[in-house]
N, CA, C and O of each residue as an XYZ file, in Angstrom:
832
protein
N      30.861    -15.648     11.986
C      31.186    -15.067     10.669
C      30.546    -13.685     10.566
O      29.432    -13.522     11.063
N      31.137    -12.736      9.992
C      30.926    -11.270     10.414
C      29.798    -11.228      9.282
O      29.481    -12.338      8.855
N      29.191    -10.212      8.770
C      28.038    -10.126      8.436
C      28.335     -9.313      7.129
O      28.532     -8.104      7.251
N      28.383     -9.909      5.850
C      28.121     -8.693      5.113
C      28.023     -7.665      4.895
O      26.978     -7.358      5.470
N      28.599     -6.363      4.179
C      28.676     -4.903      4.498
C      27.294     -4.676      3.657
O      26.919     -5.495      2.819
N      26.662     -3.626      3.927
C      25.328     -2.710      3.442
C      25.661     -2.572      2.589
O      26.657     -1.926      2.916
N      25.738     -2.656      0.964
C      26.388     -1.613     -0.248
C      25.367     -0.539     -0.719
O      24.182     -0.525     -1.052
N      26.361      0.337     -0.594
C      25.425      1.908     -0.760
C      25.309      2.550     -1.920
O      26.493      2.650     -2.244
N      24.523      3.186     -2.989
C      24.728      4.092     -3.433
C      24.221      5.778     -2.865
O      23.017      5.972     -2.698
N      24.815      6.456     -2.708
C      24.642      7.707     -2.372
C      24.057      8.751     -3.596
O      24.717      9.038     -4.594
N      22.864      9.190     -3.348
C      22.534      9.860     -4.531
C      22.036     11.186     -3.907
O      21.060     11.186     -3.157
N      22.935     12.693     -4.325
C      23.028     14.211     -4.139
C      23.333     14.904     -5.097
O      24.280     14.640     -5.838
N      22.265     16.302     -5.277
C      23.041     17.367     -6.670
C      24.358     17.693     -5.879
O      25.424     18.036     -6.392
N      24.085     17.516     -4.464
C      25.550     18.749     -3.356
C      26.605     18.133     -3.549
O      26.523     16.963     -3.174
N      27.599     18.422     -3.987
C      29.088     17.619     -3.434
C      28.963     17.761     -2.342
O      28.490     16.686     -1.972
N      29.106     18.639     -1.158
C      28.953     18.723     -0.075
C      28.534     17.731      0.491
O      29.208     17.009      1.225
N      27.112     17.551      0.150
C      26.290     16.231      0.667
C      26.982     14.951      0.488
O      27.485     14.253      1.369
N      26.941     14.762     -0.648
C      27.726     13.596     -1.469
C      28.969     13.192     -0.707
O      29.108     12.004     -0.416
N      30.032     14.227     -0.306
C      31.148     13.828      0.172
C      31.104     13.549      1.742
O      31.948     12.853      2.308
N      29.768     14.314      2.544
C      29.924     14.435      3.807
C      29.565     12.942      4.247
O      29.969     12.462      5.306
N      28.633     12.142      3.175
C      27.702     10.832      3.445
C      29.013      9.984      3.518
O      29.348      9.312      4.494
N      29.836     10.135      2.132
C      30.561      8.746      1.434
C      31.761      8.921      2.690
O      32.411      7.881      2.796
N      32.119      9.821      3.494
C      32.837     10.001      4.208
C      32.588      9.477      6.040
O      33.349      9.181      6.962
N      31.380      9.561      5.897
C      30.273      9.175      7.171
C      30.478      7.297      7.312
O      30.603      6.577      8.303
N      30.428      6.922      5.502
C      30.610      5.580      5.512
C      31.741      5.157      5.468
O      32.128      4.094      5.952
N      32.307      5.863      4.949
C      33.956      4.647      4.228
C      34.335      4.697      6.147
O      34.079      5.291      7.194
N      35.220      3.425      5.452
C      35.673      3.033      7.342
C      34.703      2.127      7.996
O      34.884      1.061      8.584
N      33.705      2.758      7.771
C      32.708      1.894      8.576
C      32.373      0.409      8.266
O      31.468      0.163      7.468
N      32.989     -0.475      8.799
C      32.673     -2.316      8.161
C      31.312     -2.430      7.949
O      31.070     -3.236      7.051
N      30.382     -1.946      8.418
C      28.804     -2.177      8.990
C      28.309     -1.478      6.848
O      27.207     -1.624      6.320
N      29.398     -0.892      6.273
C      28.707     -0.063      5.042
C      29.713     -0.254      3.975
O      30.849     -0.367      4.436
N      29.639     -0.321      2.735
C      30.352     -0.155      1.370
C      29.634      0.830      0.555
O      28.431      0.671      0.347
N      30.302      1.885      0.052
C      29.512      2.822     -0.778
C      30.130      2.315     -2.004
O      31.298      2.306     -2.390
N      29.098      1.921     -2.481
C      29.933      1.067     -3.895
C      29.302      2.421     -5.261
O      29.165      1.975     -6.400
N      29.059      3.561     -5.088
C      29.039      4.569     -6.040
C      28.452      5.848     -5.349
O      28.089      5.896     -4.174
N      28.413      6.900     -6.275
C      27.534      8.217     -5.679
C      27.538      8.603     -7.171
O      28.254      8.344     -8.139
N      26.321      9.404     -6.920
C      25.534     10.072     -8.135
C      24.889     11.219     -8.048
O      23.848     11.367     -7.408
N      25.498     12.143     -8.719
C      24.673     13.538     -9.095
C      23.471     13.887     -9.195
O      23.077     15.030     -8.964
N      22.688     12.848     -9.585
C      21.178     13.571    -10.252
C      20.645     11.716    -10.650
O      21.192     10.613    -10.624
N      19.556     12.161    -10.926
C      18.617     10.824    -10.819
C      19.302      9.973    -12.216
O      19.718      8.818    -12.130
N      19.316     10.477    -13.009
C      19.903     10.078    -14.167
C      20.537      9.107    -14.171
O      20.276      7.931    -14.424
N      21.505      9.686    -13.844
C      22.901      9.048    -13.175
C      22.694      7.601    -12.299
O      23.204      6.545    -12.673
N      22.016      7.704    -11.299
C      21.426      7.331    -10.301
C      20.948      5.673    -10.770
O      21.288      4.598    -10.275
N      19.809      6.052    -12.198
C      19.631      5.212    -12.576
C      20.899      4.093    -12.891
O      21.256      2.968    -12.541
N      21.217      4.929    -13.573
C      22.696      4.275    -14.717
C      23.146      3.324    -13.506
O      22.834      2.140    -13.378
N      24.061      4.202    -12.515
C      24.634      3.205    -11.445
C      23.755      1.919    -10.830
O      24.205      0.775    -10.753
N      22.507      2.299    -10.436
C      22.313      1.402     -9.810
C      21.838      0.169    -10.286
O      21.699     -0.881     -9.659
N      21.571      0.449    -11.629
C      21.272     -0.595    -12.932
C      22.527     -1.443    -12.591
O      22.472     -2.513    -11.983
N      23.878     -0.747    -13.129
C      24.731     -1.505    -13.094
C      25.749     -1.907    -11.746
O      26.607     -2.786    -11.827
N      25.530     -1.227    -10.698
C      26.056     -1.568     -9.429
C      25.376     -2.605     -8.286
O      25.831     -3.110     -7.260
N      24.048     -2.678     -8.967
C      23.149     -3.357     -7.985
C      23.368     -3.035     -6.410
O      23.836     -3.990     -5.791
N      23.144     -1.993     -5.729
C      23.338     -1.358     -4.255
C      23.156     -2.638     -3.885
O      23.161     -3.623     -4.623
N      22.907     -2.575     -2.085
C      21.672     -2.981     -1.432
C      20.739     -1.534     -1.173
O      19.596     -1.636     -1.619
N      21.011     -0.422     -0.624
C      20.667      0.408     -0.299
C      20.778      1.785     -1.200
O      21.960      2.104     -1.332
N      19.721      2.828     -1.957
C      20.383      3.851     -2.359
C      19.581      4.680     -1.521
O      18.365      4.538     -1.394
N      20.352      5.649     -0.883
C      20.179      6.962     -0.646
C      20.183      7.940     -1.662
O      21.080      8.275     -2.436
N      18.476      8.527     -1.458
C      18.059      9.109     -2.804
C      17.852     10.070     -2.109
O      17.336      9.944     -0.998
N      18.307     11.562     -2.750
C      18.064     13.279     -2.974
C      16.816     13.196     -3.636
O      16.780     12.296     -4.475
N      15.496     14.047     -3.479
C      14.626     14.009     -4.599
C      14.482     15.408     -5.395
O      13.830     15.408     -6.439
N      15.008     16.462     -4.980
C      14.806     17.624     -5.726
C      16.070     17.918     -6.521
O      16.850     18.698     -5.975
N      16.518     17.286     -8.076
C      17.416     17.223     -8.487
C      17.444     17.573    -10.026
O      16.393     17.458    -10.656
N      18.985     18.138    -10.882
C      18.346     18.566    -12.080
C      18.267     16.972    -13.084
O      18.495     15.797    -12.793
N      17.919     17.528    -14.094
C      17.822     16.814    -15.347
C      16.665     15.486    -14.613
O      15.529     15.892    -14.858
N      16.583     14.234    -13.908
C      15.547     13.473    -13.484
C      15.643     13.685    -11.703
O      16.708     13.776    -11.093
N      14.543     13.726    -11.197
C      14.258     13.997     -9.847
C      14.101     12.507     -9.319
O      13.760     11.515     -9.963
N      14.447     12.617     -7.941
C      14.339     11.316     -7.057
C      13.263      9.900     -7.515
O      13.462      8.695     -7.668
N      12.135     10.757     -7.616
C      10.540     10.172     -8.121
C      10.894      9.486     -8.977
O      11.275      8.380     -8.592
N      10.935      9.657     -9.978
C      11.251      9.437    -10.920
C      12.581      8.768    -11.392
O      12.686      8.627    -12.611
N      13.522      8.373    -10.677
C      14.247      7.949    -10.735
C      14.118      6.676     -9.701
O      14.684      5.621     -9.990
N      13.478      6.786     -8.681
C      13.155      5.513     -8.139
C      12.300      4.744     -9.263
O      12.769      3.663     -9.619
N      10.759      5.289    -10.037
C      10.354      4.524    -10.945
C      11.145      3.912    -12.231
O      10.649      2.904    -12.735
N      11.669      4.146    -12.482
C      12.884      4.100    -13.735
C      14.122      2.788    -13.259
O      14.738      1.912    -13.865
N      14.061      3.106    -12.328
C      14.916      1.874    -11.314
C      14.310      1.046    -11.157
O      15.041      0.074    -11.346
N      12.854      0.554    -10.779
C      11.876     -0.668    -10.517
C      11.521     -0.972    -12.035
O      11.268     -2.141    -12.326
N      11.484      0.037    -13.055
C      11.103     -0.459    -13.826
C      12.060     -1.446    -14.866
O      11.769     -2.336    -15.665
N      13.430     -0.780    -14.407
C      14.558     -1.828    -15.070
C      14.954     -2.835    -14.107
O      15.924     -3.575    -14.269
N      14.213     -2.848    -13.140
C      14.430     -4.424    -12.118
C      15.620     -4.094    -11.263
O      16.126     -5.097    -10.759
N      16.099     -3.157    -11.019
C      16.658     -2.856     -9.817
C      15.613     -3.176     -8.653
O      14.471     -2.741     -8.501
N      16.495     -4.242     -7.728
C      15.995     -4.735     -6.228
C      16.665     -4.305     -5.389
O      16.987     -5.179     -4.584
N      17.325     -2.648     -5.019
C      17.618     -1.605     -4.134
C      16.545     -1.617     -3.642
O      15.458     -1.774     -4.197
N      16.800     -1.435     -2.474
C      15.888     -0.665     -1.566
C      16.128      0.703     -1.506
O      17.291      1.103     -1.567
N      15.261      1.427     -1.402
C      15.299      3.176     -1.762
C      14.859      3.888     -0.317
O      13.690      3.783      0.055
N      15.925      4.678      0.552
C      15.967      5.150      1.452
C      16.167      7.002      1.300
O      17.035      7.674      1.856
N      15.149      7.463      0.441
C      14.758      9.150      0.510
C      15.379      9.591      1.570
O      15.203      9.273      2.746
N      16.349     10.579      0.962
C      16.888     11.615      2.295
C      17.215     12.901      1.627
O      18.066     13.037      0.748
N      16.316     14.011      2.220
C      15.912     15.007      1.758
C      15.474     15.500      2.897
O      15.114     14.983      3.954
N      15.603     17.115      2.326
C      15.414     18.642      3.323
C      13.492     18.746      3.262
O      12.825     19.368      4.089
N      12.825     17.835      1.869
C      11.695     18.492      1.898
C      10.342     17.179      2.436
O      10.400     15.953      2.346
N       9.228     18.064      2.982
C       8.508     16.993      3.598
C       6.933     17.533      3.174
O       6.026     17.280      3.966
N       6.761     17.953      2.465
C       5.778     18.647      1.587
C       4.927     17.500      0.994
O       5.385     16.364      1.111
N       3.899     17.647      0.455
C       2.768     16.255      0.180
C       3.868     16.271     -1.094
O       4.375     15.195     -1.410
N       4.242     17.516     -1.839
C       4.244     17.187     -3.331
C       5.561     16.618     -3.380
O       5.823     16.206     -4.509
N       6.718     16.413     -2.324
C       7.623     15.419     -2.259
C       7.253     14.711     -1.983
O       6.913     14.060     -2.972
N       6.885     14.009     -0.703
C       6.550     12.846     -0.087
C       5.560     11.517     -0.835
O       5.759     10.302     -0.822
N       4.394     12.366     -1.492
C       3.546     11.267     -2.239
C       3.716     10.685     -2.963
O       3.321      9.519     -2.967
N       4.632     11.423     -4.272
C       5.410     10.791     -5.366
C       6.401      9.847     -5.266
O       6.365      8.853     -5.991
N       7.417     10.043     -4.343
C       8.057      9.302     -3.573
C       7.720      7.822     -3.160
O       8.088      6.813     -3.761
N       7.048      7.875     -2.165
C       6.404      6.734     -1.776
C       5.694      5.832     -2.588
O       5.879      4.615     -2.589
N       4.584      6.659     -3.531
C       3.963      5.862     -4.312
C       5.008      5.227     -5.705
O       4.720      4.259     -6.408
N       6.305      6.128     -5.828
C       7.230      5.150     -6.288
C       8.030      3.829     -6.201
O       8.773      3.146     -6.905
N       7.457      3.833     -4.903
C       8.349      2.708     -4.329
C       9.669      2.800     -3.318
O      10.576      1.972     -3.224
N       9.506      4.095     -2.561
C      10.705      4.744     -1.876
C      10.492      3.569     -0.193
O       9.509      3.428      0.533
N      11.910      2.933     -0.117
C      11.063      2.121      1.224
C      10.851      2.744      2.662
O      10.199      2.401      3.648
N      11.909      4.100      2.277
C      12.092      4.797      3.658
C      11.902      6.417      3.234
O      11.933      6.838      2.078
N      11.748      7.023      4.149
C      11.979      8.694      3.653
C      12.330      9.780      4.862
O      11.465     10.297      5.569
N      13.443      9.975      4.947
C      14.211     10.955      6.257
C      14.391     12.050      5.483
O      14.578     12.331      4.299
N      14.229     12.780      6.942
C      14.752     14.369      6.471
C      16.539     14.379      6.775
O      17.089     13.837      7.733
N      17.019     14.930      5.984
C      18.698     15.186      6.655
C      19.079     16.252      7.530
O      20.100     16.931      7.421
N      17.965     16.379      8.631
C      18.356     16.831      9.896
C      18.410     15.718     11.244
O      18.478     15.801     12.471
N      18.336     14.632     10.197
C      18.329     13.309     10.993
C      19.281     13.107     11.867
O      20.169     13.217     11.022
N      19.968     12.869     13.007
C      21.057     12.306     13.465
C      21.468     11.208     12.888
O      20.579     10.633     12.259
N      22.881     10.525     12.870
C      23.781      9.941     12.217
C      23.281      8.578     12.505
O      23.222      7.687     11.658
N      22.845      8.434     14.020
C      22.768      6.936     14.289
C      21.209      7.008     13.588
O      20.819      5.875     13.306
N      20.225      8.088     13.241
C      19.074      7.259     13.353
C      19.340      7.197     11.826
O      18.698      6.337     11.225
N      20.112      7.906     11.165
C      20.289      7.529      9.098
C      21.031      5.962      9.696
O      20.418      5.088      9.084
N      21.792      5.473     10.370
C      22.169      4.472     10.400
C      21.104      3.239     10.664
O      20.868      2.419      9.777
N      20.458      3.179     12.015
C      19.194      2.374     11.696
C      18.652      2.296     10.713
O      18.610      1.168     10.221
N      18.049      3.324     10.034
C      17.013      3.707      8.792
C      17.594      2.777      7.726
O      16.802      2.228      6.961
N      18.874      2.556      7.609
C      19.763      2.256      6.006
C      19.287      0.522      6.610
O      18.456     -0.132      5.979
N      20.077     -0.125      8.108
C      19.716     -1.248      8.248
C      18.254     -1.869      8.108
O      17.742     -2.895      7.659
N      17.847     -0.643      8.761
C      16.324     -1.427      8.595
C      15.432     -1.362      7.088
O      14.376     -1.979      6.950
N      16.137     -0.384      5.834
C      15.589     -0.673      4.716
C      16.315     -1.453      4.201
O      15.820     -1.771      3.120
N      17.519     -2.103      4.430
C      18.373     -2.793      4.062
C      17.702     -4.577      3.983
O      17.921     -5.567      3.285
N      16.749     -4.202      5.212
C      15.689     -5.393      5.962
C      14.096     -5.665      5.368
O      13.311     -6.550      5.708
N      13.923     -4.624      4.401
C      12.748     -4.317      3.615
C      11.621     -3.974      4.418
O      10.455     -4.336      4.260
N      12.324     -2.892      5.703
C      11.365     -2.751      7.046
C      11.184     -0.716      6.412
O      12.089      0.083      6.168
N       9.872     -0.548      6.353
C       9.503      0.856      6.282
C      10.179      1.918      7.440
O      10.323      1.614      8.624
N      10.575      3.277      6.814
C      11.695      3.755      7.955
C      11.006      5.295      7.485
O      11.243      5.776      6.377
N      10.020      6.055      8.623
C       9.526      7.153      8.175
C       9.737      8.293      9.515
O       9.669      8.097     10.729
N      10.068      9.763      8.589
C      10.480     10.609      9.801
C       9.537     10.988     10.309
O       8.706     11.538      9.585
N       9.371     10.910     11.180
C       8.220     11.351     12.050
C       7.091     12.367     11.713
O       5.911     12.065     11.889
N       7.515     13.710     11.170
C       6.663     14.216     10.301
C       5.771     13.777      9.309
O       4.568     13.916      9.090
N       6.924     13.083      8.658
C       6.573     12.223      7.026
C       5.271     11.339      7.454
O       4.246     11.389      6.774
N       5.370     10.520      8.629
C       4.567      9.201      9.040
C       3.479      9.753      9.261
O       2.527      9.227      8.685
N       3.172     10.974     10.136
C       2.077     11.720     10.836
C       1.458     12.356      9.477
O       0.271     12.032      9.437
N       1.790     13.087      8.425
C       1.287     13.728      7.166
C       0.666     12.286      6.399
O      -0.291     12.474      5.649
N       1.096     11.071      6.531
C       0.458     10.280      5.586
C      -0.640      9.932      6.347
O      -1.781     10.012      5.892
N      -0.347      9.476      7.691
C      -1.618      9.025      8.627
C      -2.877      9.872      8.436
O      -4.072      9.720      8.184
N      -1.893     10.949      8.713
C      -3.280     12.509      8.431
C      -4.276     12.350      7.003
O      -5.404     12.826      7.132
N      -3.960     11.744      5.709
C      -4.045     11.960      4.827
C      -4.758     10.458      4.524
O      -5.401     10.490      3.474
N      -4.787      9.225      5.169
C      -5.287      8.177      5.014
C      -6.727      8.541      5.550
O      -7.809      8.620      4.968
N      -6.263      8.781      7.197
C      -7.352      9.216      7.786
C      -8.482     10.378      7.572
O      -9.397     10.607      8.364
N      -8.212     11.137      6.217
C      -9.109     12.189      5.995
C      -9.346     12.279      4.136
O      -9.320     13.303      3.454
N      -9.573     10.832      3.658
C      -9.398     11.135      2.154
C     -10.654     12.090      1.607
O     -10.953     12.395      0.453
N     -11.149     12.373      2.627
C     -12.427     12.852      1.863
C     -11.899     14.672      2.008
O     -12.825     15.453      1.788
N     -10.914     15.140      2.252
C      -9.874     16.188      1.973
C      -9.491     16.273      0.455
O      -9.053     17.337      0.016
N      -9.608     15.442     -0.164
C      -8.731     15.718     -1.015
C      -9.849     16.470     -2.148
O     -11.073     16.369     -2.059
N      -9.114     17.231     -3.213
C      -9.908     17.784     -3.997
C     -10.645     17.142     -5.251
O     -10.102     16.143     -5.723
N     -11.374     17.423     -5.623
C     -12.248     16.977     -6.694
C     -11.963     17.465     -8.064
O     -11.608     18.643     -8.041
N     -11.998     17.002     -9.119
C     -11.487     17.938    -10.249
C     -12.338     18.789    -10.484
O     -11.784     19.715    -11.075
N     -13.072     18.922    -10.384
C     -14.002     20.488    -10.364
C     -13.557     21.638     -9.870
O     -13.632     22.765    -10.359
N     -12.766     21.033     -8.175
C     -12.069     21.598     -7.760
C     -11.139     22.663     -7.949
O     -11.052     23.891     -7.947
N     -10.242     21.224     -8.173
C      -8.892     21.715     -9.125
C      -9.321     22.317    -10.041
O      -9.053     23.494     -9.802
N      -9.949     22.232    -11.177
C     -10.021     23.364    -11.963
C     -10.553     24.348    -11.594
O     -10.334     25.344    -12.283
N     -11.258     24.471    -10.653
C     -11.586     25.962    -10.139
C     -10.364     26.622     -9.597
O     -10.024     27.740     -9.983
N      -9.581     25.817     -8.545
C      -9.134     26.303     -8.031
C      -7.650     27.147     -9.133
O      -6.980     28.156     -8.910
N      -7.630     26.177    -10.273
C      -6.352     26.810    -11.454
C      -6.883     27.754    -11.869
O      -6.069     28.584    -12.272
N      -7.954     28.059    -11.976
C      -8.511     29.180    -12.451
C      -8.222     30.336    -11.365
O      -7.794     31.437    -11.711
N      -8.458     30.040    -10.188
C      -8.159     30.940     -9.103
C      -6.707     31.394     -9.431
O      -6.672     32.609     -9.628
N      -5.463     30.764     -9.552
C      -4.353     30.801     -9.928
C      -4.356     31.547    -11.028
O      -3.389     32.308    -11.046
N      -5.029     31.631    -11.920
C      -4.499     32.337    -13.117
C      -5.018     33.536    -13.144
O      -4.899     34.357    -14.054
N      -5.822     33.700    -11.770
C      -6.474     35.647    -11.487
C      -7.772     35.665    -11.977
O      -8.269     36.785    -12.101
N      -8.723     34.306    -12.414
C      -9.529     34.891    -12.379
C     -10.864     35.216    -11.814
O     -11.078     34.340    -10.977
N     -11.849     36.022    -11.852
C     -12.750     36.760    -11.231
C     -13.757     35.386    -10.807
O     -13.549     34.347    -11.434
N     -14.762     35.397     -9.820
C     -15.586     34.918    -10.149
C     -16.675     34.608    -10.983
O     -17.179     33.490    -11.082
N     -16.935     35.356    -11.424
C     -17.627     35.729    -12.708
C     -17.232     35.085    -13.654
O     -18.076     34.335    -14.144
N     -15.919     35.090    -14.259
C     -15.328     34.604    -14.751
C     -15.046     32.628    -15.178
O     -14.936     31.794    -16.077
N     -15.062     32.874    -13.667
C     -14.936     30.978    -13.188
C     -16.330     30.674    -13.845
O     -16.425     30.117    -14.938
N     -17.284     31.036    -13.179
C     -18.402     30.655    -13.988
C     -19.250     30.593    -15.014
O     -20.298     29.979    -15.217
N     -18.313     31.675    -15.891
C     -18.636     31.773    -17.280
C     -18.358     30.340    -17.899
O     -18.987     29.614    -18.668
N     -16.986     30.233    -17.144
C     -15.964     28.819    -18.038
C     -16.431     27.615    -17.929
O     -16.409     26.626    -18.662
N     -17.043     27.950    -16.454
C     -17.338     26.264    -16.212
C     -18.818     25.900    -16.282
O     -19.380     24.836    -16.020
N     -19.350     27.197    -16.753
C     -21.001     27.000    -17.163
C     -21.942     26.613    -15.834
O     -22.958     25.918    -15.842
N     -21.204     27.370    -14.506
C     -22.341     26.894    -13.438
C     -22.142     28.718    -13.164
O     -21.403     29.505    -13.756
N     -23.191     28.974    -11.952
C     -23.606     30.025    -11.436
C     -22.577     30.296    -10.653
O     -21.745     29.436    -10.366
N     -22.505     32.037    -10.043
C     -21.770     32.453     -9.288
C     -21.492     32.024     -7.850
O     -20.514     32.222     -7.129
N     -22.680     31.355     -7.639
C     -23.128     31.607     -6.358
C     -22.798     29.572     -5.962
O     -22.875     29.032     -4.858
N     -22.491     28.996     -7.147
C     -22.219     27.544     -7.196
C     -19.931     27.576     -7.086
O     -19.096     26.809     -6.608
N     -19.872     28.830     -7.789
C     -18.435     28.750     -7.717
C     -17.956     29.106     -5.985
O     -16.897     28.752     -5.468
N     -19.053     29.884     -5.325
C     -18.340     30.586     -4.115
C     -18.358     28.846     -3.445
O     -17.341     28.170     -3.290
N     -19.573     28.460     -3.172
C     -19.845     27.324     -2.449
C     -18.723     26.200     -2.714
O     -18.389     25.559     -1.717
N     -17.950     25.805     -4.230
C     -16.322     25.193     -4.535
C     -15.628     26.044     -3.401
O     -15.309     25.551     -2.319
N     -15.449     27.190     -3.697
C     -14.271     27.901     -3.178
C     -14.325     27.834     -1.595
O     -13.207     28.011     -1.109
N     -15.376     27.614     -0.618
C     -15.190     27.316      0.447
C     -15.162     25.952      0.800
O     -14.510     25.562      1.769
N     -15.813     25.210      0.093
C     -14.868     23.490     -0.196
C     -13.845     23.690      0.017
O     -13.453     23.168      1.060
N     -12.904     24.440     -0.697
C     -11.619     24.082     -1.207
C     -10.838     25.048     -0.153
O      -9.672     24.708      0.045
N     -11.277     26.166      0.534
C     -10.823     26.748      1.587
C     -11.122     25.154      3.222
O     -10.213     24.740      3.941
N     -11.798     24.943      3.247
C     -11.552     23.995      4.146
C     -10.853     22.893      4.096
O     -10.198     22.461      5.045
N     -10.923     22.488      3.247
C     -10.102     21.102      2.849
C      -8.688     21.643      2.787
O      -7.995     21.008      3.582
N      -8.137     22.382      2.277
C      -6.721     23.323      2.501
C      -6.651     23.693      3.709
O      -5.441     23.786      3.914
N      -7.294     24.017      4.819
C      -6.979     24.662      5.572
C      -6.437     26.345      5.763
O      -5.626     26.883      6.516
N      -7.355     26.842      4.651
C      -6.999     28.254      4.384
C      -8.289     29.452      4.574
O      -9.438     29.010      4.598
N      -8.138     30.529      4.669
C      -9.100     31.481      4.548
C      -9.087     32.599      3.579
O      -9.683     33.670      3.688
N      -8.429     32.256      2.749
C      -8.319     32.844      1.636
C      -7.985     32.347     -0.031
O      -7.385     31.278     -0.148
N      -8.397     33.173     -1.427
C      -8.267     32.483     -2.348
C      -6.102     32.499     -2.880
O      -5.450     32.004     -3.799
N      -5.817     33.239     -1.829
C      -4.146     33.451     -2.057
C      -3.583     32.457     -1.463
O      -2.718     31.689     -1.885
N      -4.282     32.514     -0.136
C      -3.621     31.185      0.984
C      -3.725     30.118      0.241
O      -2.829     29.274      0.207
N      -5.155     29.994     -0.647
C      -5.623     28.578     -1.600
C      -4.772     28.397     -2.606
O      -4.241     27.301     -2.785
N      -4.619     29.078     -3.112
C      -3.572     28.852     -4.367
C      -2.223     28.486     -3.803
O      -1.955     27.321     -4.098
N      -0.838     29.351     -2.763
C       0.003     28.725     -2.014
C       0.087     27.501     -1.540
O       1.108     26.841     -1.734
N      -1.376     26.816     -0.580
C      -1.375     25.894     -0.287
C      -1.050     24.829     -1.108
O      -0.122     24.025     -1.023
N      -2.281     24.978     -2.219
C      -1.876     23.802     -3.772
C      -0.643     23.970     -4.040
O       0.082     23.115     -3.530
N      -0.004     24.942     -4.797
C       1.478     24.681     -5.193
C       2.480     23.853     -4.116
O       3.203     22.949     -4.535
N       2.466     24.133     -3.085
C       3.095     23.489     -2.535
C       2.889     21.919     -2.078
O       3.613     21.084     -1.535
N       1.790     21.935     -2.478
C       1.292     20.326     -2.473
C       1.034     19.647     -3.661
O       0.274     18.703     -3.873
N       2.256     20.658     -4.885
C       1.770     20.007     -5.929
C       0.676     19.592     -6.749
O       0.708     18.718     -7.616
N      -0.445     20.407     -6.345
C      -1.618     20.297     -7.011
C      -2.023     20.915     -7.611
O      -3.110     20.710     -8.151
N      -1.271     22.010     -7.783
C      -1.172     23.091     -9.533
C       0.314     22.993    -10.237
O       0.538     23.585    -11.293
């Protein structure tokens, strides 16, 4: 007896995307795309009422983003499995993601057969991570003592908003010479040598 088809929802802002996926599947017995969706919103709506097995989630999207639309989905008891497929691999995608409940997370420079494993094996409630993605979390288990401190962070927003040292330490009521000693904290733990590189680094990791 042949095996049940995968049912998909496809979730992209791109038509492009959207049409290149639902087109990748239809035909295929092994898949059913039983909807596609614009934006997380949406996303929700369908999969509330379509019950997938599988959604393929976009996370940088307008009106609700991937994140957030995976939480919004667990929280109305959708039992999809959530297979992230996205261009970005950045902490400030990836963490939100995951800690939403995302079971898989590919980049879409993926080849066809390995998005095909990936869908079966979250289909299987088996974790499916791109190689980058897997190595940035390992990195990040293995070094929590990286991460910043809110002292930090607020120094470092302050750095962001231009201001002086002097300054920093007016605000935060410690000495000059206590703000430099943060700021090379926070240059190592970033991996930067500068307070510009420091500020870039955070935004892109979502931490301003």
């Amino acid at each position: 007896m042949a095996e049940e088809p995968i049912r998909l929802l496809i979730v992209d802002d791109h038509p492009v995307v959207r049409d290149g996926l639902h087109g990748m599947f239809t035909g295929d017995p092994r898949f059913e795309v039983v909807g596609v969706a614009g934006d997380g919103a949406e996303a929700v709506t369908l999969a509330e009422a379509l019950q997938p097995d599988v959604v393929l989630m976009d996370l940088r999207m307008p009106r609700v983003d991937g994140a957030t639309a995976i939480t919004r989905m667990a929280e109305r008891g959708v039992t999809a499995k959530v297979l992230v497929l996205t261009t970005y691999e950045t902490d400030r995608d990836v963490l939100p993601a995951i800690k939403a409940g995302a079971t898989g997370y590919l980049l879409k420079d993926a080849d066809p057969e390995a998005l095909i494993r990936a869908i079966h094996a979250a289909a299987a409630g088996e974790t499916v991570l791109a190689p980058v993605v897997a190595s940035r979390l390992l990195g990040r288990m293995q070094s929590p003592d990286r991460a910043l401190t809110s002292r930090e962070l607020d120094i470092l927003g302050r750095v962001a908003h231009g201001d002086s040292n002097r300054e920093i330490a007016r605000a935060c009521t410690i000495s000059e010479a206590t703000v430099k000693s943060h700021l090379v904290h926070i240059f190592d733990k970033l991996e930067v040598d500068s307070r510009t590189k420091a500020v870039q680094a955070a935004r892109t990791r979502g931490l301003l």
